[in-house]
C-alpha positions as CSV (number, residue, x, y, z in Angstrom):
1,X,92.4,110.3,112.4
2,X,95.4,108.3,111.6
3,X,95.2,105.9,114.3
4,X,91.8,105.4,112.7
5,X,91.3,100.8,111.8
6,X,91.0,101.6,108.5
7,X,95.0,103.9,108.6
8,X,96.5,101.0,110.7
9,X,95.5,98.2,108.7
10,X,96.4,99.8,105.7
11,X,99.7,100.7,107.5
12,X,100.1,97.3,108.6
13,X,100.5,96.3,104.7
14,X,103.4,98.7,103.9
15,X,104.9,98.6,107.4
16,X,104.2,95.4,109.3
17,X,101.9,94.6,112.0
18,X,104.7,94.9,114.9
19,X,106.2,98.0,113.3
20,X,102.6,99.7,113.6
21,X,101.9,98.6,116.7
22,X,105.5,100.3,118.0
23,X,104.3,103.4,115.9
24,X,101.3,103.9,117.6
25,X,102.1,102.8,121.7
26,X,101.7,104.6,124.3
27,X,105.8,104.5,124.7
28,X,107.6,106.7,123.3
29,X,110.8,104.5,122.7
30,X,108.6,102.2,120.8
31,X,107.1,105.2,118.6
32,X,110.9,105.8,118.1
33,X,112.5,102.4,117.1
34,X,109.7,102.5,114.5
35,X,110.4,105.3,112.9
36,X,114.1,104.3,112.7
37,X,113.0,100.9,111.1
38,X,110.8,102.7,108.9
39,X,113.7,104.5,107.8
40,X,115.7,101.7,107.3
41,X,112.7,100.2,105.2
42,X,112.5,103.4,102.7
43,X,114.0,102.3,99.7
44,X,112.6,98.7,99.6
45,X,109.6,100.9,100.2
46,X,109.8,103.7,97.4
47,X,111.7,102.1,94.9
48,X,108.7,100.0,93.9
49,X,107.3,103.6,92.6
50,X,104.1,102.2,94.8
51,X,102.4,105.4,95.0
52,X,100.1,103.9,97.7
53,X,102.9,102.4,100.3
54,X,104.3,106.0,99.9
55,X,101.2,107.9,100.3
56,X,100.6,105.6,103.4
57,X,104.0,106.3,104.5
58,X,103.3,110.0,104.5
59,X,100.3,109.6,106.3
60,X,102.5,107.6,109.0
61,X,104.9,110.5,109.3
62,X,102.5,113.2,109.1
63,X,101.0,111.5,112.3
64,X,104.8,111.4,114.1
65,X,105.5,115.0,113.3
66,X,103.1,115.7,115.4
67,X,104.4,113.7,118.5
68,X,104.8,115.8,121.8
69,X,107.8,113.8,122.5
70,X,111.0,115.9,121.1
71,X,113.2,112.5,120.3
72,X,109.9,111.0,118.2
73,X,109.8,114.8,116.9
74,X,113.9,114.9,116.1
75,X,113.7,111.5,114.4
76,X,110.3,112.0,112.2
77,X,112.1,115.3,110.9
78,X,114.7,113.1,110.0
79,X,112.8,110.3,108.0
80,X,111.0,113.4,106.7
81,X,114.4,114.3,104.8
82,X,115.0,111.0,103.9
83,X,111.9,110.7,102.3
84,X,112.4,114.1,100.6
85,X,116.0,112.9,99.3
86,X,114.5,109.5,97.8
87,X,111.6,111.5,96.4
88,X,113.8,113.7,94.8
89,X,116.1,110.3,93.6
90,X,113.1,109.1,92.5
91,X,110.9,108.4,89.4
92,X,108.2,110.4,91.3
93,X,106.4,113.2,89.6
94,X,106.4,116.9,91.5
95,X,102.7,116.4,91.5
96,X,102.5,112.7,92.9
97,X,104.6,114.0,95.6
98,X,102.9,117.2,96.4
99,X,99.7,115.1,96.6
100,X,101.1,113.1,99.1
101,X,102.6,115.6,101.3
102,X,99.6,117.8,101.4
């Protein structure tokens, strides 16, 4: 699961501890403001070419995509095509990012 110990302390590193905590409460604004702030965060995040904070990162949104909420929904779609457009701006390799959005 991805609200596994081992997921949020990992996620903690790439995203900060309050940020996770928001991505992971109960409230849905919370969930929300995170993923906006995690979208602000992108390209201090993927122009490191830190295959692991991105792999995390698609882990994260894999999790949010999945939200029953439609406004967590709307804006995970949208950090989704973010992270697309920087992937595709990138240095990263069509299979480093197939692996990580598998």
């Amino acid at each position: 699961s991805n609200e596994s110990p081992e997921f949020i302390k990992k996620s903690e590193s790439v995203l900060g501890e309050y940020r996770m905590r928001c991505f992971v409460s109960r409230n849905w604004v919370l969930r929300e403001a995170a993923l906006t702030k995690i979208s602000m965060m992108l390209p201090d995040i993927l122009n490191d070419h830190d295959l692991d904070a991105a792999s995390i990162l698609c882990a994260a949104l894999e999790h949010a995509v999945y939200d029953r909420i439609v406004q967590v929904f709307l804006t995970s779609l949208i950090v989704l095509d973010e992270i697309v457009l920087a992937f595709e701006n990138g240095n990263f390799s069509r299979k480093e990012v197939i692996q990580m959005l598998e």
